[in-house]
LUMDRENLUM-655965 format. One line per field, with one value per atom (N, C-alpha, C): residue number from 1; residue in three letters; atom name; y, x, z. Coordinates in steps of 0.02 Angstrom, whole numbers. Each point is the difference from the previous one (the first is absolute). Example, Ala and Ser with C-alpha at 12.3 -4.5 7.8 and 13.67 -1.06 7.14 Angstrom:
2
k <- c(1 / 1 / 1 / 2 / 2 / 2);
r <- c(ALA / ALA / ALA / SER / SER / SER);
a <- c(N / CA / C / N / CA / C);
c2 <- c(-284 / 59 / 60 / 53 / 59 / 55);
c1 <- c(660 / -45 / 45 / -18 / 42 / -39);
c3 <- c(390 / 0 / 0 / -36 / 3 / 37);
//
This chain:
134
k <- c(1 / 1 / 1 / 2 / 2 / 2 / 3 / 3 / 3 / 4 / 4 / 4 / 5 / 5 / 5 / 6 / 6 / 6 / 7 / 7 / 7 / 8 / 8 / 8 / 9 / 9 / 9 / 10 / 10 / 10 / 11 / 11 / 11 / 12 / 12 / 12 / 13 / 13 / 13 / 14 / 14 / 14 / 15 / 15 / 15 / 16 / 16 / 16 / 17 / 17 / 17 / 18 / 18 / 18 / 19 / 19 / 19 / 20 / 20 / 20 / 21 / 21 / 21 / 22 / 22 / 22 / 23 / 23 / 23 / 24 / 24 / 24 / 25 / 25 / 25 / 26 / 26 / 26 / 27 / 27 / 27 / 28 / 28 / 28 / 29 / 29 / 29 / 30 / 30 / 30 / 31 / 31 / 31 / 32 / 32 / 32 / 33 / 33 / 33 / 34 / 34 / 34 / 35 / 35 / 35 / 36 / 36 / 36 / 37 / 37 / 37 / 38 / 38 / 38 / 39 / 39 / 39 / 40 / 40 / 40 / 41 / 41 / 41 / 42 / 42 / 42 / 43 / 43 / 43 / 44 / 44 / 44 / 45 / 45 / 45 / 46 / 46 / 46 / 47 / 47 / 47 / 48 / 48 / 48 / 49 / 49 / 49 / 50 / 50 / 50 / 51 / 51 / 51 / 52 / 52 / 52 / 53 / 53 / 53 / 54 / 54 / 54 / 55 / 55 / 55 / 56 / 56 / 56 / 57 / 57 / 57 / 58 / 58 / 58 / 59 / 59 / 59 / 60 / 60 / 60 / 61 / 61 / 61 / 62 / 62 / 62 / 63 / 63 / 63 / 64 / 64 / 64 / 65 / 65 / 65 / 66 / 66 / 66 / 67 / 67 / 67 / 68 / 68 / 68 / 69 / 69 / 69 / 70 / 70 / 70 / 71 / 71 / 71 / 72 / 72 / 72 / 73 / 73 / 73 / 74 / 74 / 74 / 75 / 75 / 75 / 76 / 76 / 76 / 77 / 77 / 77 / 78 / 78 / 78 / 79 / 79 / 79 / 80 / 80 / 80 / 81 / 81 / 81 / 82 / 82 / 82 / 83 / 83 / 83 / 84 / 84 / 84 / 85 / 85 / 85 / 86 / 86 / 86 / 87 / 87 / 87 / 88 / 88 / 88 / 89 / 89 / 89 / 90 / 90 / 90 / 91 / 91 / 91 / 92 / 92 / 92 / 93 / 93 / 93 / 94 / 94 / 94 / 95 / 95 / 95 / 96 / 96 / 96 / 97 / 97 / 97 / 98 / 98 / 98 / 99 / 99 / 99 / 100 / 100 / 100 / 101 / 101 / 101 / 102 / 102 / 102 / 103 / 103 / 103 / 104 / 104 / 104 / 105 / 105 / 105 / 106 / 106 / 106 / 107 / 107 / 107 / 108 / 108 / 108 / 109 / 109 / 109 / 110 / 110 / 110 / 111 / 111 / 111 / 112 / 112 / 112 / 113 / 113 / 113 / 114 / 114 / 114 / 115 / 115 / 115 / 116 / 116 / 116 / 117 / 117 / 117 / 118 / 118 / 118 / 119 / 119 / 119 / 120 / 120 / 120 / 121 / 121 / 121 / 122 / 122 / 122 / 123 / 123 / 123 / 124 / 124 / 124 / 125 / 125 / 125 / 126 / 126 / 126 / 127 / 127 / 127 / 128 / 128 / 128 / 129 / 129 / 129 / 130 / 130 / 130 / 131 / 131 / 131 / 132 / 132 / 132 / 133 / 133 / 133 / 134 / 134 / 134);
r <- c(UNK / UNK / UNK / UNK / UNK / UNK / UNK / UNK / UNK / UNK / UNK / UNK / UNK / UNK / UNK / UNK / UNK / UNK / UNK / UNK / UNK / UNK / UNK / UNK / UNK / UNK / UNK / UNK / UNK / UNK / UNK / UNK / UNK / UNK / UNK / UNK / UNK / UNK / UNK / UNK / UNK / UNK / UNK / UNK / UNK / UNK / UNK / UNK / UNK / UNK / UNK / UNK / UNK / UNK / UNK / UNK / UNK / UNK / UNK / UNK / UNK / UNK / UNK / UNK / UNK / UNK / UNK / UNK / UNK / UNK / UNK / UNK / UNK / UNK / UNK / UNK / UNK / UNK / UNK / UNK / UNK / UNK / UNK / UNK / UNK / UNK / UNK / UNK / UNK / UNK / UNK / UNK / UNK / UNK / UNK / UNK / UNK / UNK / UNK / UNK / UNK / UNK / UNK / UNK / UNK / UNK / UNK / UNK / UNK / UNK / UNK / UNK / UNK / UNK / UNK / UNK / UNK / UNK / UNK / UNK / UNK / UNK / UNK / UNK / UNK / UNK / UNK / UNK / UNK / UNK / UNK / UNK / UNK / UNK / UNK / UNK / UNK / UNK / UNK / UNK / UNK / UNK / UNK / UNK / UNK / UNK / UNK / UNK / UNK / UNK / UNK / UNK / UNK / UNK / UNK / UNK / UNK / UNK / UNK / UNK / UNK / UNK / UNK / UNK / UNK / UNK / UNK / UNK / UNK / UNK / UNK / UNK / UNK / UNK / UNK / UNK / UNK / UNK / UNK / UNK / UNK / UNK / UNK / UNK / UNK / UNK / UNK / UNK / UNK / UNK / UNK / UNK / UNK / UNK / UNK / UNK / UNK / UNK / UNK / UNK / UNK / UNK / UNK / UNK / UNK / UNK / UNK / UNK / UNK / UNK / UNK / UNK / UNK / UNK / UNK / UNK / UNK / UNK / UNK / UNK / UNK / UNK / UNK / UNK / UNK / UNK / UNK / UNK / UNK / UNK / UNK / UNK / UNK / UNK / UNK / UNK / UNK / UNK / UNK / UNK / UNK / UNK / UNK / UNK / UNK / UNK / UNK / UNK / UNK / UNK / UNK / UNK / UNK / UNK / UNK / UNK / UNK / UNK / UNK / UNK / UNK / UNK / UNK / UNK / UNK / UNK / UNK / UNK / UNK / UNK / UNK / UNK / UNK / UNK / UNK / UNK / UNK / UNK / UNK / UNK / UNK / UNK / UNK / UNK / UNK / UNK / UNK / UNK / UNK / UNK / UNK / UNK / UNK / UNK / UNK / UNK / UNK / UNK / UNK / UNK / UNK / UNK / UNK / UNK / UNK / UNK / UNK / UNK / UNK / UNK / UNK / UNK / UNK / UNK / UNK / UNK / UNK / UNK / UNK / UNK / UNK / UNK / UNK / UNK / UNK / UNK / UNK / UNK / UNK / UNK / UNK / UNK / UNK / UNK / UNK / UNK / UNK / UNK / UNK / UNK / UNK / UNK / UNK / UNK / UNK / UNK / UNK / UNK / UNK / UNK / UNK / UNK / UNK / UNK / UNK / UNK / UNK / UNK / UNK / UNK / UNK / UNK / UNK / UNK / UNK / UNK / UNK / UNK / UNK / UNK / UNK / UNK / UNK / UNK / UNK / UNK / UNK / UNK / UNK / UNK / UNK / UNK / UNK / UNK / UNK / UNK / UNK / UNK / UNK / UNK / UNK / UNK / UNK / UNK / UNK / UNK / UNK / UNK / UNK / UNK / UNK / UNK);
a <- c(N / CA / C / N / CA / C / N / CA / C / N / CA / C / N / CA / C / N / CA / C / N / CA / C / N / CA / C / N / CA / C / N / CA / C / N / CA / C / N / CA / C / N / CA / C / N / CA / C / N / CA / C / N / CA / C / N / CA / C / N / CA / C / N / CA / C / N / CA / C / N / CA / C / N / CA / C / N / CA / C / N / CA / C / N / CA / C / N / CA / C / N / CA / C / N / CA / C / N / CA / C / N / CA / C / N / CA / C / N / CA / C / N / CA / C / N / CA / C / N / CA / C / N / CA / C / N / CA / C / N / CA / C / N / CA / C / N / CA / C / N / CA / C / N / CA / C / N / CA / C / N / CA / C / N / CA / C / N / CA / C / N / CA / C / N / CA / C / N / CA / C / N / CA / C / N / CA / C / N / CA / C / N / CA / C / N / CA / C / N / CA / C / N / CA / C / N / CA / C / N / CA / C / N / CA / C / N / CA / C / N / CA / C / N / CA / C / N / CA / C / N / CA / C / N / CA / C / N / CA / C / N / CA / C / N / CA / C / N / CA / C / N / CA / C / N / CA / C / N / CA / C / N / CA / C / N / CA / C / N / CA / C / N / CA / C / N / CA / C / N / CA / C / N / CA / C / N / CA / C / N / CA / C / N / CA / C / N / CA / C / N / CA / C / N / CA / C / N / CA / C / N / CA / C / N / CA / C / N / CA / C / N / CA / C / N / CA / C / N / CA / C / N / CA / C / N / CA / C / N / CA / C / N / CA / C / N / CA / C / N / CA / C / N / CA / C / N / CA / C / N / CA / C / N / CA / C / N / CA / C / N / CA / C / N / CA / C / N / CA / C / N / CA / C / N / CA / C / N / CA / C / N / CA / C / N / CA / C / N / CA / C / N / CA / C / N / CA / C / N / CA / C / N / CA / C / N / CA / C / N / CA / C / N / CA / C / N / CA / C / N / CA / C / N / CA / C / N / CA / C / N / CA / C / N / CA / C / N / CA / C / N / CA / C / N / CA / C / N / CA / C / N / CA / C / N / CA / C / N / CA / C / N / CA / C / N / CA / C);
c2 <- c(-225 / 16 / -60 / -5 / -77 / 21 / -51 / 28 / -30 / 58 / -11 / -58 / -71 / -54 / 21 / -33 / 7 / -25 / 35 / -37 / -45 / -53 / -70 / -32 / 16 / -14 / -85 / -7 / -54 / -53 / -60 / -73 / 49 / 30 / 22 / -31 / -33 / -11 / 45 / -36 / 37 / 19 / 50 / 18 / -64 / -34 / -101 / -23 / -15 / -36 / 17 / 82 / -2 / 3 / -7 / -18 / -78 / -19 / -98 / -18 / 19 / -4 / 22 / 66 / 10 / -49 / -26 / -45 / -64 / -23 / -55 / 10 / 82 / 5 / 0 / 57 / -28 / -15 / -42 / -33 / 49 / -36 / 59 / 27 / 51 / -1 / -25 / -59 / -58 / -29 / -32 / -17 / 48 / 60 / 48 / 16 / -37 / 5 / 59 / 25 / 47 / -55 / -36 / -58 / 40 / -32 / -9 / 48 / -70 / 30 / 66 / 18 / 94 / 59 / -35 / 33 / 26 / -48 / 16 / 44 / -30 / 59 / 52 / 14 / 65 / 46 / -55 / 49 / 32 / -49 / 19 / 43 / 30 / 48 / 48 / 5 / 73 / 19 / -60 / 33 / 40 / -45 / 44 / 59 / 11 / 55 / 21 / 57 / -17 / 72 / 36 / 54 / -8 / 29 / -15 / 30 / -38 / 49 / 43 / 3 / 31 / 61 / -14 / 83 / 29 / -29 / 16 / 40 / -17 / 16 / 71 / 20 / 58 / 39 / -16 / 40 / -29 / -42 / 3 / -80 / 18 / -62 / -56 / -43 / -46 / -73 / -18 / -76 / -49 / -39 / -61 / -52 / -12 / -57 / -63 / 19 / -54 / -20 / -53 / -23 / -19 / 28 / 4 / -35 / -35 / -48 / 62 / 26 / 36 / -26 / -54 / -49 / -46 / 7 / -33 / -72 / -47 / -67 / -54 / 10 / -32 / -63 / -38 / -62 / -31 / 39 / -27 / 10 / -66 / -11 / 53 / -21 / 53 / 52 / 55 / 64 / 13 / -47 / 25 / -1 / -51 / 37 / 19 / 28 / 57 / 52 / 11 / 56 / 65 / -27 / 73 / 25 / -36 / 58 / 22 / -8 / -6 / 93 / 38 / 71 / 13 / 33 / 0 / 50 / 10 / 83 / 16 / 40 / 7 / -33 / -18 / -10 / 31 / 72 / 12 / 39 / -13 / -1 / -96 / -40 / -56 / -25 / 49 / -22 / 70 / 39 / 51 / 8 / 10 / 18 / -50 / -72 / -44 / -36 / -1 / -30 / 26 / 79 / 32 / -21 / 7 / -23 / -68 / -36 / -67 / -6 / 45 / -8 / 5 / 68 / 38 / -63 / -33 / -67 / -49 / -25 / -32 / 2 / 50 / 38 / 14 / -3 / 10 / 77 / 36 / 88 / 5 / -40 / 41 / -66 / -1 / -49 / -38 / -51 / -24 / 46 / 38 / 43 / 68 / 2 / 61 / -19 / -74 / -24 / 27 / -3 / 22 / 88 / -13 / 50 / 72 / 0 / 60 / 31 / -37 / -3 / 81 / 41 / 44 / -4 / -57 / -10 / 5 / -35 / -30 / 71 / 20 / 71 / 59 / 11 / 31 / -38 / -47 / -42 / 22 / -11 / 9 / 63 / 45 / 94 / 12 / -58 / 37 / -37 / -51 / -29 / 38 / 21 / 12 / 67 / -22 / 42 / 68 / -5 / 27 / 46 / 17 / 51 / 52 / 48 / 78 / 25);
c1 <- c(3830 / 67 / 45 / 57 / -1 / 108 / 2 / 32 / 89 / 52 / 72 / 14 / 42 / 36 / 60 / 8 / 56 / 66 / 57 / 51 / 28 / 10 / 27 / 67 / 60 / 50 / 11 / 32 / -13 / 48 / -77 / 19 / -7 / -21 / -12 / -67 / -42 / -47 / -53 / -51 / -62 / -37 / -41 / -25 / -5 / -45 / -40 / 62 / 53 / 62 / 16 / -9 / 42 / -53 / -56 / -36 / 7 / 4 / -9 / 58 / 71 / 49 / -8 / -18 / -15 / -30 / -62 / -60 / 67 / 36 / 37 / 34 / 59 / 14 / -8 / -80 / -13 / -74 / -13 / -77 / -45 / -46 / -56 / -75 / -17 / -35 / -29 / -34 / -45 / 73 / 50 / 36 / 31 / 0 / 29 / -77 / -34 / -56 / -65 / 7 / -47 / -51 / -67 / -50 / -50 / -64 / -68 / -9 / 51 / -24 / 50 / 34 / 35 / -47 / -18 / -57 / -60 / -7 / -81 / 29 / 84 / 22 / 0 / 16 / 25 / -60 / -64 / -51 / -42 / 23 / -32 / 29 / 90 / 27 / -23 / 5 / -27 / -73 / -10 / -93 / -6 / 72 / 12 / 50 / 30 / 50 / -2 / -50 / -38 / 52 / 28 / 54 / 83 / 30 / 88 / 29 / 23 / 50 / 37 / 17 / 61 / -17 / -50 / -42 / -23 / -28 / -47 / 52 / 39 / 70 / 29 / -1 / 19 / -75 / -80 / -38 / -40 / -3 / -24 / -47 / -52 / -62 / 14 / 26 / 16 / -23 / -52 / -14 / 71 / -2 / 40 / -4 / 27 / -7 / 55 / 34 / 64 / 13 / -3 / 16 / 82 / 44 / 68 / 17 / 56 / 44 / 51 / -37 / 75 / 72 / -15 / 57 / -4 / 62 / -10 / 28 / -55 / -5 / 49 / 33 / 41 / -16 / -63 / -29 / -8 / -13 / 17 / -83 / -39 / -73 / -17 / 42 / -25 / -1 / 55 / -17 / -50 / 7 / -58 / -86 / 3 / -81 / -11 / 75 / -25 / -28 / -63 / -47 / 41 / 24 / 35 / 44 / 30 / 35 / -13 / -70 / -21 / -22 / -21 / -4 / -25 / -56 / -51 / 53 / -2 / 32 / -24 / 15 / 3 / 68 / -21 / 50 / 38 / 3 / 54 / 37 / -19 / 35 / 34 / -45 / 47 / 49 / -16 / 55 / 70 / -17 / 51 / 38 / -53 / 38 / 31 / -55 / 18 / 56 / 9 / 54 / 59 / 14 / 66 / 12 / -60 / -7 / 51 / -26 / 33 / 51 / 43 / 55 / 46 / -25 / 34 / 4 / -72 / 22 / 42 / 10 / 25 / 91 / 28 / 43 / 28 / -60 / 6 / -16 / -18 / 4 / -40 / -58 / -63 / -29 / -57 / -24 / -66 / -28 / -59 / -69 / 11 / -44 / -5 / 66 / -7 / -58 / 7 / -21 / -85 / -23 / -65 / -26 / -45 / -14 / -17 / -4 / -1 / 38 / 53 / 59 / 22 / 38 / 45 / 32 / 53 / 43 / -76 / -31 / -47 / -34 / -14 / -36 / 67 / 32 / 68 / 9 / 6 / 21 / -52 / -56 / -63 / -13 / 26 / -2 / 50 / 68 / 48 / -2 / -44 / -21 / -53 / -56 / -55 / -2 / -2 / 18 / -70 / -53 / -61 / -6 / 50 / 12 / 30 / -28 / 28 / 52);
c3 <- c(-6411 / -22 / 10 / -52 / 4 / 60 / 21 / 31 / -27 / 6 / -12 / 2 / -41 / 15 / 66 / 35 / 66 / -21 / -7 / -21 / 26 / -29 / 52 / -28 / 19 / -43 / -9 / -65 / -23 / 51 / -3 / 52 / 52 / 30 / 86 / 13 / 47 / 22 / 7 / -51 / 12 / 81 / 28 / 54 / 26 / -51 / 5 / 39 / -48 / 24 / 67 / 1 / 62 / 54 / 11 / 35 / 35 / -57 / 12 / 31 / -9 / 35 / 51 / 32 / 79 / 25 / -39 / 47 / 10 / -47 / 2 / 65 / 2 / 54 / 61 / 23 / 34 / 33 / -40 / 8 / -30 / -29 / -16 / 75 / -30 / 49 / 56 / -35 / 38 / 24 / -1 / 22 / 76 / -8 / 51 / 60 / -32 / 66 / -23 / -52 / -8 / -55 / 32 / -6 / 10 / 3 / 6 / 69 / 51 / 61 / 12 / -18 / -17 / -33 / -36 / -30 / 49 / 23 / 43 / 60 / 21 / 79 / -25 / -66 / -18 / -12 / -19 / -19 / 76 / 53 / 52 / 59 / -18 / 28 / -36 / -73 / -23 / 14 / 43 / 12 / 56 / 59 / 51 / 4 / -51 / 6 / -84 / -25 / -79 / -11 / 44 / -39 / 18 / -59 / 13 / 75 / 50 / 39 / -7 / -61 / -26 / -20 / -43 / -12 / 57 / 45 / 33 / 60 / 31 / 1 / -7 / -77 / -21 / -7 / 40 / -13 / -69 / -30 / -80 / 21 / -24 / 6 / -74 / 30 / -77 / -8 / -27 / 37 / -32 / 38 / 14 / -53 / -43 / -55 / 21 / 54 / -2 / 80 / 36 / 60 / 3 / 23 / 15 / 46 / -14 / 84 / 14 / 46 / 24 / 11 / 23 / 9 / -70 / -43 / -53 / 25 / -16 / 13 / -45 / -51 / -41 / 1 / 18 / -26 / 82 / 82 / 47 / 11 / 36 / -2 / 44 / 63 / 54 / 1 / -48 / -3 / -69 / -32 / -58 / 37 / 43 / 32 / 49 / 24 / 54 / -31 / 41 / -23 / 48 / 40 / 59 / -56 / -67 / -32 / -61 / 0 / -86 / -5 / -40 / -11 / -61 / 11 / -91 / -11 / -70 / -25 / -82 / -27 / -69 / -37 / -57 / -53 / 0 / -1 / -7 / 57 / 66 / 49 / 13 / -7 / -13 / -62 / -41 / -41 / -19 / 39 / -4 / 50 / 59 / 78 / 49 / -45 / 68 / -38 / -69 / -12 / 12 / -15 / 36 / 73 / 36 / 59 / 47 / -76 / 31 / -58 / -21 / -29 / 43 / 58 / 37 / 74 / 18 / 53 / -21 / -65 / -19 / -1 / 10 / 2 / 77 / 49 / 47 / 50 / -86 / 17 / 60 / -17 / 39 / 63 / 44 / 26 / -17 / 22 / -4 / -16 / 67 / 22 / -53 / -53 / -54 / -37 / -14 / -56 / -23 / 73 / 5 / -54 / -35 / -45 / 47 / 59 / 21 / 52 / -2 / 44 / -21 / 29 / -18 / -68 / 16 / -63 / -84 / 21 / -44 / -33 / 47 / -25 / -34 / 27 / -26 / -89 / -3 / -44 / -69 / 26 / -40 / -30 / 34 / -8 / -59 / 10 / -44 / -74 / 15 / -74 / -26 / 30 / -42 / -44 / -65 / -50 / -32 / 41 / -3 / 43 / 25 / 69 / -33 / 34 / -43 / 40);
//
């Protein structure tokens, strides 16, 4: 099935465009530290921690596709390979919960220690998003 054109109002930047401007902004991947050798840490925490906290947490067995900085590192060496704050989880506990998460540290709402996928806050957080719940 072939799929809908996306409306893109005229002269606004294609997805492309606005991709390439982030990387401009701020660095592309390989630049922000996620390399070869990220690759291989990352493949060898999910060997030791192979399901999400976050699910696992609320009871639900979910393997882990994504290694998390609890502490978001904003380009600083030393917290990007601390392993004391790294946290496998699912996609879409890292891209739903932990980003409210750290909208809310960022802000000041919450602490370090929320950030963690099975923290209180974290689990609370996760319950009132998930839309598969009766």
């Amino acid at each position: 099935m072939k799929r809908a054109k996306q409306f893109r109002p005229a002269g606004a930047p294609s997805r492309k465009e606005q991709k390439q401007e982030a990387d401009r902004w701020r660095g592309n991947a390989a630049d922000r530290g996620y390399n070869h050798r990220w690759g291989k840490a990352r493949l060898t925490h999910l060997a030791r921690s192979p399901l999400c906290i976050g699910c696992d947490a609320e009871g639900l067995t979910v393997p882990a596709t994504v290694v998390d900085h609890v502490d978001p590192h904003h380009g600083d060496p030393d917290k990007f390979w601390d392993t004391s704050m790294w946290q496998s989880c699912c996609k879409w506990h890292h891209d739903s919960v932990k980003q409210r998460l750290e909208a809310l540290y960022a802000r000041r709402q919450c602490t370090l220690t929320d950030l963690w996928l099975n923290s209180p806050l974290a689990i609370a957080t996760a319950q009132g998003m998930r839309c598969d719940e009766a």
